[in-house]
ZAVO-47380 format. One record per atom (N, C-alpha, C): residue number from 1; chain; atom name; x, y, z. Coordinates in Angstrom, 1 decimal. Each point is the difference from the previous one (the first is absolute). Layout:
% residues N
+-----+--------+-------+--------+--------+--------+
| num | chaine | atome |     px |     py |     pz |
+-----+--------+-------+--------+--------+--------+
| NUM |      A |    CA |      X |      Y |      Z |
...
+-----+--------+-------+--------+--------+--------+
This chain:
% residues 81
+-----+--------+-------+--------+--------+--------+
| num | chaine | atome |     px |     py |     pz |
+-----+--------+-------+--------+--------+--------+
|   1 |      A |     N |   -3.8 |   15.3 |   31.1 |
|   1 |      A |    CA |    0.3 |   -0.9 |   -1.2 |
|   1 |      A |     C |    0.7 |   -1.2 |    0.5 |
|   2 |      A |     N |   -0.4 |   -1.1 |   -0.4 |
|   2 |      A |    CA |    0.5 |   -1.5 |   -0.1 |
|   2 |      A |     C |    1.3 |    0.0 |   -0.6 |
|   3 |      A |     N |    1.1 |   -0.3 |    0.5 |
|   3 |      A |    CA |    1.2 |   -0.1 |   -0.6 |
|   3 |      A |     C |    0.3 |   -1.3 |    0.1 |
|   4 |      A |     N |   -0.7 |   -1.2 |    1.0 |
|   4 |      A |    CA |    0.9 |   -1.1 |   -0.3 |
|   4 |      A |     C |    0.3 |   -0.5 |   -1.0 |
|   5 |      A |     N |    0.9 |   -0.9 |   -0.4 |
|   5 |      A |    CA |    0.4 |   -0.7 |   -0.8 |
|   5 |      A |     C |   -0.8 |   -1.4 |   -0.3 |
|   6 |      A |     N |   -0.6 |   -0.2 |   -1.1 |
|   6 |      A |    CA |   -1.0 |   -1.2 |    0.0 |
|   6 |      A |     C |    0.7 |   -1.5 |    0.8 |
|   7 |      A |     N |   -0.4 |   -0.9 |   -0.2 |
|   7 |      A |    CA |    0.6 |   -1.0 |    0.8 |
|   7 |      A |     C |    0.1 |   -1.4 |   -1.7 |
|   8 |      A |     N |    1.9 |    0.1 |    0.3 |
|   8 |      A |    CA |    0.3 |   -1.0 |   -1.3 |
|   8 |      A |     C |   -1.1 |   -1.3 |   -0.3 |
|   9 |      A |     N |    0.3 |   -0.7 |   -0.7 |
|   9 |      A |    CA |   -0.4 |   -1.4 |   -0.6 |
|   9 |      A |     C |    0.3 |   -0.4 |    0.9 |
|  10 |      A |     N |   -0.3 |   -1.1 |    0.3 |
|  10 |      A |    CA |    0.1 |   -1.4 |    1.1 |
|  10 |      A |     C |    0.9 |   -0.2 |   -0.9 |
|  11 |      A |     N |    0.4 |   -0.2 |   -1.7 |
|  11 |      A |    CA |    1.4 |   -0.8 |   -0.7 |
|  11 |      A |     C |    0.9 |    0.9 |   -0.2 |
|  12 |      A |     N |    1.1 |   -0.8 |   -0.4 |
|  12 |      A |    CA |    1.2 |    0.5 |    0.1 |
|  12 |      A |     C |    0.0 |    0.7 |   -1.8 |
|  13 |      A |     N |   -0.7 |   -1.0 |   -0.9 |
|  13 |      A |    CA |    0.0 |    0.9 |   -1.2 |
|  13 |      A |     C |   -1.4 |   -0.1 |   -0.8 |
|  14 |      A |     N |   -0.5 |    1.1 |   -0.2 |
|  14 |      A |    CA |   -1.1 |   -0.3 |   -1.0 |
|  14 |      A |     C |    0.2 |    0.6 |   -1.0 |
|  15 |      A |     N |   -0.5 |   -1.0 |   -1.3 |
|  15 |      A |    CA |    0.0 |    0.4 |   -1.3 |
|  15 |      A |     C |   -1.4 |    0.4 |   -0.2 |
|  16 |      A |     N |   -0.1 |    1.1 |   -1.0 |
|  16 |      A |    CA |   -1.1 |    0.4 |    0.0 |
|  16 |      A |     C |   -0.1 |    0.7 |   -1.8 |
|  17 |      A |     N |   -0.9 |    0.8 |   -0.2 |
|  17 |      A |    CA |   -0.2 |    0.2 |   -2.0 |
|  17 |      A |     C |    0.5 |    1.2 |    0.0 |
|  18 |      A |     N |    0.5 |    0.3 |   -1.4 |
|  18 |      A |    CA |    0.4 |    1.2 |   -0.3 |
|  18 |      A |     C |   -0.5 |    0.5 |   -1.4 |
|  19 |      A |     N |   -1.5 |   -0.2 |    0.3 |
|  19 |      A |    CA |   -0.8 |    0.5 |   -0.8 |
|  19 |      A |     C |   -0.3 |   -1.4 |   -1.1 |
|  20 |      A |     N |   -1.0 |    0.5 |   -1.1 |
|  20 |      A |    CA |   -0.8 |   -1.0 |   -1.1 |
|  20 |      A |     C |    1.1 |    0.0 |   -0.9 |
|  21 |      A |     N |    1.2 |    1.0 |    0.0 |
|  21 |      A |    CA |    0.7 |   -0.3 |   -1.3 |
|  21 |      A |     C |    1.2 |   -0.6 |   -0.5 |
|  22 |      A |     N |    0.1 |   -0.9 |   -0.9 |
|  22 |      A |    CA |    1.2 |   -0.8 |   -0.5 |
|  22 |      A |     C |    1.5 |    0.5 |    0.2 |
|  23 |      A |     N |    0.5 |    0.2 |    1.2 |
|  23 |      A |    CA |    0.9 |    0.6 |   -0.1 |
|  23 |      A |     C |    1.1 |   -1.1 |    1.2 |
|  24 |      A |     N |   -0.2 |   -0.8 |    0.4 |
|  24 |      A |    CA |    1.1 |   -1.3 |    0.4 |
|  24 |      A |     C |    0.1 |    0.4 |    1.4 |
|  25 |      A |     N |   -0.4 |    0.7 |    1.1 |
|  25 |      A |    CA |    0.1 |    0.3 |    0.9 |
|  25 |      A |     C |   -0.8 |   -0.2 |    1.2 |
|  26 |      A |     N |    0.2 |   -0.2 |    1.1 |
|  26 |      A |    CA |   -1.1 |    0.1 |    1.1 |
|  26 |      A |     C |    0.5 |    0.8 |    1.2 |
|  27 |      A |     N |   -0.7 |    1.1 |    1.3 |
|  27 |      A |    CA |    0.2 |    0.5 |    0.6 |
|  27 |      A |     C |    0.7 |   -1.1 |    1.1 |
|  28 |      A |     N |    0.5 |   -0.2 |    0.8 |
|  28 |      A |    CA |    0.5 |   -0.8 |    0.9 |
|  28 |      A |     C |    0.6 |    1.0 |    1.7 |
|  29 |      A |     N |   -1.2 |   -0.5 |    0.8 |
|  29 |      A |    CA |    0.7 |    0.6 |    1.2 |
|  29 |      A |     C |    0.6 |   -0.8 |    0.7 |
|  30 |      A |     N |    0.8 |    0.7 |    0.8 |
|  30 |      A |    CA |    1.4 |   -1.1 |    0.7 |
|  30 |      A |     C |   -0.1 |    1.2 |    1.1 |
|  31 |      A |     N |    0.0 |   -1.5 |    1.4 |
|  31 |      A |    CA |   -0.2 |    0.7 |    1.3 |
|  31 |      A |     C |    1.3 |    0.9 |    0.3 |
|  32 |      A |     N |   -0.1 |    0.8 |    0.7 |
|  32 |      A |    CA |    0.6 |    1.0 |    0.4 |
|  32 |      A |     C |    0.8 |    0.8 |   -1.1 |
|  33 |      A |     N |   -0.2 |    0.1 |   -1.3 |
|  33 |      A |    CA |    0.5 |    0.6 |   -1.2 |
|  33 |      A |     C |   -1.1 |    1.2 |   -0.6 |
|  34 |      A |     N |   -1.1 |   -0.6 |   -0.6 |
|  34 |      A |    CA |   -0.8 |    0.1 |   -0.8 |
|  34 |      A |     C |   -0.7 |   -0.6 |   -1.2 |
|  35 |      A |     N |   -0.5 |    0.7 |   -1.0 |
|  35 |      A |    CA |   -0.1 |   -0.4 |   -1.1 |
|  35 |      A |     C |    1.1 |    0.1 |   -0.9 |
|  36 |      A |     N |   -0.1 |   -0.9 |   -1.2 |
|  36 |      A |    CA |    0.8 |    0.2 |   -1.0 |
|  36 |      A |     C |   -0.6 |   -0.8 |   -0.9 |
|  37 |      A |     N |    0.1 |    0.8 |   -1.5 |
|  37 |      A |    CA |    0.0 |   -1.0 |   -1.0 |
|  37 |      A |     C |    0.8 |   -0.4 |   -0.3 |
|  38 |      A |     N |   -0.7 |   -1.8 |   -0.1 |
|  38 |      A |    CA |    1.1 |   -1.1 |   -0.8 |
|  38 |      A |     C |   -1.0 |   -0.5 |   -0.7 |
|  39 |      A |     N |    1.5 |   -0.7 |   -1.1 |
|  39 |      A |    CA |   -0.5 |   -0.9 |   -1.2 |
|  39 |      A |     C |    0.3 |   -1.6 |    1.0 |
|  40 |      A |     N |   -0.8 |   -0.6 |   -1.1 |
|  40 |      A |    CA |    0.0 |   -1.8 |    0.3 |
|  40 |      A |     C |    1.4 |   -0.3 |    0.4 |
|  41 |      A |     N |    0.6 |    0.3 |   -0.5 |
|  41 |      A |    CA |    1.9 |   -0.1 |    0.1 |
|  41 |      A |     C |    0.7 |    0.3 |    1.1 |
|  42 |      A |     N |   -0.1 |    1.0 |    0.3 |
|  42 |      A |    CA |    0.3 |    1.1 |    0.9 |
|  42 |      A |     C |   -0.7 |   -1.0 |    1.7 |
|  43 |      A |     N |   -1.0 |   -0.3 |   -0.5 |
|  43 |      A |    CA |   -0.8 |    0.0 |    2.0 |
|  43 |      A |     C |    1.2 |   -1.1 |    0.9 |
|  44 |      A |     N |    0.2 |   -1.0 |   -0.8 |
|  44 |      A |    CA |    0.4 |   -0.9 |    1.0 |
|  44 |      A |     C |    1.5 |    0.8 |    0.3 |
|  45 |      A |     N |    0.9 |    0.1 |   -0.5 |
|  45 |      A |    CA |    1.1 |    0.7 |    0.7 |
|  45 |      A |     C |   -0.1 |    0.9 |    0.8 |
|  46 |      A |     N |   -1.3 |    1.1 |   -0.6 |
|  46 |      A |    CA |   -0.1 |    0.9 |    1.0 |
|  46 |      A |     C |   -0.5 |   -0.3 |    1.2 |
|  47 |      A |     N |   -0.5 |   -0.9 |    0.1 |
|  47 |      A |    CA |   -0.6 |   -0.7 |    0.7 |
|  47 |      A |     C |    1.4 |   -0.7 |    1.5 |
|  48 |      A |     N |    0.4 |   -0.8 |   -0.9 |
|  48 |      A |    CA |    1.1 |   -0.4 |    0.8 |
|  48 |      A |     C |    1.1 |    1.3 |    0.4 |
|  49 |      A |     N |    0.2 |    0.8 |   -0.6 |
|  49 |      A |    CA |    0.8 |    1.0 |    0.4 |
|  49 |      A |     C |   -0.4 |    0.5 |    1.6 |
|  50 |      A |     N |   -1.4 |    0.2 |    0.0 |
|  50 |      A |    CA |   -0.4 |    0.6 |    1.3 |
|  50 |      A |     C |   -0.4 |   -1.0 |    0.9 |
|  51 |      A |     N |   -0.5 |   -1.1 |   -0.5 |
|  51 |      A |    CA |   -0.2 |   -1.3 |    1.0 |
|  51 |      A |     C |    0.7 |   -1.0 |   -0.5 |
|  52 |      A |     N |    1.1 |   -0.4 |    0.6 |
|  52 |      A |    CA |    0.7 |   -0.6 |   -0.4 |
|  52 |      A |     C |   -0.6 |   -1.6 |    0.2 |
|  53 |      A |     N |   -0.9 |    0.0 |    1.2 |
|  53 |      A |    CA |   -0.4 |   -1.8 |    0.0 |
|  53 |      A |     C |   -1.6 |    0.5 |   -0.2 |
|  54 |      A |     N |   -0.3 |    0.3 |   -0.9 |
|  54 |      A |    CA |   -1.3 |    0.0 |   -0.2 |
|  54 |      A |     C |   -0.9 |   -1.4 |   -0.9 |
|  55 |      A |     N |   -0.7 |   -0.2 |    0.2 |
|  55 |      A |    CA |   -0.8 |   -1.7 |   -0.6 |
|  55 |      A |     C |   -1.1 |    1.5 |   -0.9 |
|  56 |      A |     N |    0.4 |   -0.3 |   -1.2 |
|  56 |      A |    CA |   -0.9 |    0.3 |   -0.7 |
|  56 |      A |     C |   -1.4 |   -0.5 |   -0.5 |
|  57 |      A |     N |    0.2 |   -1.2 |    0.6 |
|  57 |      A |    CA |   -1.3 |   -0.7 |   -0.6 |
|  57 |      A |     C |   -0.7 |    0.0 |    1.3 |
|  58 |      A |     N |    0.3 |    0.9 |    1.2 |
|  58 |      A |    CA |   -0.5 |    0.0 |    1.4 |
|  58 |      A |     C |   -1.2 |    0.8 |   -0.1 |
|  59 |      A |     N |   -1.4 |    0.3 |    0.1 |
|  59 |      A |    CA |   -0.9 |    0.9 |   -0.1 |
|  59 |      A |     C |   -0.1 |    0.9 |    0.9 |
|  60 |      A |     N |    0.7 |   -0.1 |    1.0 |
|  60 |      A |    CA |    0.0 |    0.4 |    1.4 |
|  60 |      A |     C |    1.0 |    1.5 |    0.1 |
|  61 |      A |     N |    0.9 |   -0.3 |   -1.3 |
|  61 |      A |    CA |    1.0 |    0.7 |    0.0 |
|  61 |      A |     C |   -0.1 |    0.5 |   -1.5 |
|  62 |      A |     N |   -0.3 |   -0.1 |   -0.8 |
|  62 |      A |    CA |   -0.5 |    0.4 |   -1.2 |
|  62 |      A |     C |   -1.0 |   -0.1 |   -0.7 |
|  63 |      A |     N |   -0.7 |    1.4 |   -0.2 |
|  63 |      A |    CA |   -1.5 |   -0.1 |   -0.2 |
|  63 |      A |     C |   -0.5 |    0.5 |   -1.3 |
|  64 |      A |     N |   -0.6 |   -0.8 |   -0.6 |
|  64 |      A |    CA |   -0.5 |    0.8 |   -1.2 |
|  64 |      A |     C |   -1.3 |    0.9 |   -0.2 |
|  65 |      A |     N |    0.2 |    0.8 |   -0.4 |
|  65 |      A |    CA |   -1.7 |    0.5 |    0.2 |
|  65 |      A |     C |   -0.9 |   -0.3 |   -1.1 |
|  66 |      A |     N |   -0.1 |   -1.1 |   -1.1 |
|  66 |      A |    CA |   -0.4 |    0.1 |   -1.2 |
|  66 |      A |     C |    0.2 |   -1.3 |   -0.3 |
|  67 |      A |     N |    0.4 |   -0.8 |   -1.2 |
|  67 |      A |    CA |    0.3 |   -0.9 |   -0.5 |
|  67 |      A |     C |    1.7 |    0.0 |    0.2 |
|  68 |      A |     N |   -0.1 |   -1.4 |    1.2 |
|  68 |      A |    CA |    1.4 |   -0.1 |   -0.2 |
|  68 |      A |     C |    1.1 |   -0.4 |   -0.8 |
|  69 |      A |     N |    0.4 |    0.7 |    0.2 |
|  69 |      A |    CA |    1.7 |   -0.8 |   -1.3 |
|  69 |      A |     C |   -0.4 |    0.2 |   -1.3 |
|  70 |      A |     N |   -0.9 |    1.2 |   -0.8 |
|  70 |      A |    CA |   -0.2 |    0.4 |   -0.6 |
|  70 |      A |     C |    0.4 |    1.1 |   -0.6 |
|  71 |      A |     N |    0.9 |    0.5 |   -1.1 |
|  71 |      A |    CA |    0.4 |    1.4 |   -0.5 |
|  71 |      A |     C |   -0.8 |    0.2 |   -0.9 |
|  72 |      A |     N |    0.5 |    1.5 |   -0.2 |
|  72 |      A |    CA |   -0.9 |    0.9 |   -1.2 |
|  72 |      A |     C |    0.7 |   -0.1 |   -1.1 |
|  73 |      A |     N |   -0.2 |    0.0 |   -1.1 |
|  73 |      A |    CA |    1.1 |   -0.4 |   -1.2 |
|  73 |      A |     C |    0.9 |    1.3 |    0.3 |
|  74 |      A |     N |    1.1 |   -0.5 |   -0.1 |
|  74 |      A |    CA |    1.0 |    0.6 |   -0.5 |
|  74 |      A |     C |   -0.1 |    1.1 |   -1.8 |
|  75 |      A |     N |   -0.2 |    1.5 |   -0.6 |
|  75 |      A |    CA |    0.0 |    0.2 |   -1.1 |
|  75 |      A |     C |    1.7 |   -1.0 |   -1.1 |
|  76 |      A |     N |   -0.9 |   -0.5 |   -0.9 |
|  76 |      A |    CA |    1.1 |    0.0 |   -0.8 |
|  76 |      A |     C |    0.7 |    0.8 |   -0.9 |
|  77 |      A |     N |    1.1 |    0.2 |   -0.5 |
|  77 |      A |    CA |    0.8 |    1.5 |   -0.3 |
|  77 |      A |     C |   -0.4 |   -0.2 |   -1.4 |
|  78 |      A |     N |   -0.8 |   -1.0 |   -0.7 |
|  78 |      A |    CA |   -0.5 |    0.3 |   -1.4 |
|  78 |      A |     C |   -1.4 |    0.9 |    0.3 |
|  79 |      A |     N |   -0.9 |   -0.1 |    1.1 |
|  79 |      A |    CA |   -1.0 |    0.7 |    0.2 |
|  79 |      A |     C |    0.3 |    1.6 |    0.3 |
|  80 |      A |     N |    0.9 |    0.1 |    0.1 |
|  80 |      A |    CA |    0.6 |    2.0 |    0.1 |
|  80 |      A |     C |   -0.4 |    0.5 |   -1.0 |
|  81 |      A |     N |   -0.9 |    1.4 |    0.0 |
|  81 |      A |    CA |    0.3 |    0.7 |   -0.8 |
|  81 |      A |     C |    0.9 |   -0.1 |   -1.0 |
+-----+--------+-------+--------+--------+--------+
């Protein structure tokens, strides 16, 4: 059985979808961490937190898989049940 470990992204973070539904989030992988979901809010600090000199607007180093700089609506709390 194959146990290697696949081989990372060439970038340091890729944002990628967390599904078709309105829920304000995207999956985001960050080299040597993993994934995590974040909101629109949330990426750039987290972002800076782990790369502190990162150029966000660098493609080289941040990758979108989809439509960039694009979120999923956030639900609004009048839409709840």
């Amino acid at each position: 059985m194959d146990t290697e470990r696949p081989a990372e992204p060439q970038y340091r973070v890729v944002v990628g979808s967390f599904g078709d539904a309105d829920h304000g989030y995207r999956l985001v992988w960050l080299r040597g961490i993993g994934w995590e979901p974040l909101t629109e809010e949330e990426l750039e600090p987290r972002l800076r937190e782990v790369f502190p000199d990162i150029d966000l607007a660098d493609p080289a180093q941040v990758h979108w898989v989809d439509e960039q700089e694009t979120w999923p609506a956030a639900p609004h709390p009048d839409d709840e049940g």
